[in-house]
C-alpha positions in Angstrom: -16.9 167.6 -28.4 -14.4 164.6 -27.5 -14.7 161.2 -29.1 -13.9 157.9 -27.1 -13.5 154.7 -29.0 -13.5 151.8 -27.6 -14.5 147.5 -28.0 -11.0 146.5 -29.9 -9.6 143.6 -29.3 -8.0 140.3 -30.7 -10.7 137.9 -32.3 -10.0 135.0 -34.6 -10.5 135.4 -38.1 -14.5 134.9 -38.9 -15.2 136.3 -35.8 -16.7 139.8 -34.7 -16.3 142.6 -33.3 -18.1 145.5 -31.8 -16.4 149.0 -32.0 -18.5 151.6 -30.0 -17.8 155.8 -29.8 -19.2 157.3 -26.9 -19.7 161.0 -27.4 -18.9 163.5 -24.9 -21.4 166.7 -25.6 -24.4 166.6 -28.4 -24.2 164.0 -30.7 -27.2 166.0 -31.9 -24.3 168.7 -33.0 -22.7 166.3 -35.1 -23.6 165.7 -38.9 -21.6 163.1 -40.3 -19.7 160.4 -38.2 -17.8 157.5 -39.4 -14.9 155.3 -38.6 -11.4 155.3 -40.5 -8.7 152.8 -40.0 -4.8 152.6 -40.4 -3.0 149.5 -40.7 0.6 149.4 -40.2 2.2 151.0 -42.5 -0.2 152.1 -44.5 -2.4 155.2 -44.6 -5.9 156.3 -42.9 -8.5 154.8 -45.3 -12.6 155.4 -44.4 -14.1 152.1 -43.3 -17.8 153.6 -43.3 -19.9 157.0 -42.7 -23.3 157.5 -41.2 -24.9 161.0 -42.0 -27.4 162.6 -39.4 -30.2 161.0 -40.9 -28.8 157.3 -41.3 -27.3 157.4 -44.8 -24.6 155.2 -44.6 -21.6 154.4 -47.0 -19.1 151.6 -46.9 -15.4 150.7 -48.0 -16.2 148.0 -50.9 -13.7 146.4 -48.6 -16.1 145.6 -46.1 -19.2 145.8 -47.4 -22.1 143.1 -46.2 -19.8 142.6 -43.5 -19.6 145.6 -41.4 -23.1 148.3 -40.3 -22.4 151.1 -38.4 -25.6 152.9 -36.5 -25.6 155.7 -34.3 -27.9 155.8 -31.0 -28.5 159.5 -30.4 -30.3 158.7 -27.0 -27.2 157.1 -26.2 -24.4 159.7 -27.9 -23.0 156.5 -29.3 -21.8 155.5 -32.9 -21.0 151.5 -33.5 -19.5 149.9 -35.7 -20.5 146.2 -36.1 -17.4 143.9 -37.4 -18.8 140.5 -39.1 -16.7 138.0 -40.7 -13.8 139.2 -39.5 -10.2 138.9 -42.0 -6.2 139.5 -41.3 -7.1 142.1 -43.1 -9.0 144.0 -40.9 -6.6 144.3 -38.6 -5.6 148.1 -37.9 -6.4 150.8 -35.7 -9.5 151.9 -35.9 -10.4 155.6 -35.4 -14.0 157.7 -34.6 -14.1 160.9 -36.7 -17.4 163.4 -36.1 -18.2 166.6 -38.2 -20.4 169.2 -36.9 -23.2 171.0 -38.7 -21.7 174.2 -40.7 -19.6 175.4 -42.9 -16.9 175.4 -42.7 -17.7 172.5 -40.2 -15.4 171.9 -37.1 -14.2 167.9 -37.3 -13.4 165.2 -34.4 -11.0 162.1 -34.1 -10.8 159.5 -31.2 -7.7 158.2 -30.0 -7.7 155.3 -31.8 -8.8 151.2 -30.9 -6.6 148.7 -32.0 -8.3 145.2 -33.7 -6.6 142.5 -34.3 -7.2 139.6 -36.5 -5.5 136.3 -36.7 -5.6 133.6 -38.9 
């Protein structure tokens, strides 16, 4: 399984955003997915998390502002940025589980958003 994340870019504060994750293989192997991010400086934090049946959990960070969905017809994960703050900016990283214990994880290479004010 690889992970390709892609839709970064610079947008202007209120703005949005659409971070997508192709997946190369099954998606159907995958149990959880979710996206992280790392600002500079700063370590990896979980922005949200979408299980295999759409249970989804969010950083209270960006909660009401952010939905990720996953399109198993399409192998694709998304992450919909609303309202956008400086504070969003940061790399933005995929991560995939797969079914099993103990279960085989997954990171894309990372897609950079920036915010300005």
């Amino acid at each position: 399984v690889q992970l390709q994340a892609y839709g970064g870019g610079l947008v202007q504060a209120g703005g949005s955003l659409r971070l997508s994750c192709a997946v190369s293989g099954s998606i159907l192997r995958l149990n959880t997915m979710a996206w992280y991010r790392q600002a500079p400086g700063k370590q990896r934090d979980l922005v949200s998390r979408i299980s295999a049946v759409g249970i989804t959990n969010y950083a209270a960070s960006v909660k009401g502002r952010f939905t990720i969905s996953r399109d198993n017809a399409k192998n694709t994960v998304y992450l919909q940025m609303n309202s956008l703050k400086p504070e969003d900016t940061a790399v933005y990283y995929c991560y995939a589980e797969e079914w099993g214990q103990p279960s085989r994880t997954y990171w894309g290479q990372g897609t950079l958003v920036t915010v300005s004010s």
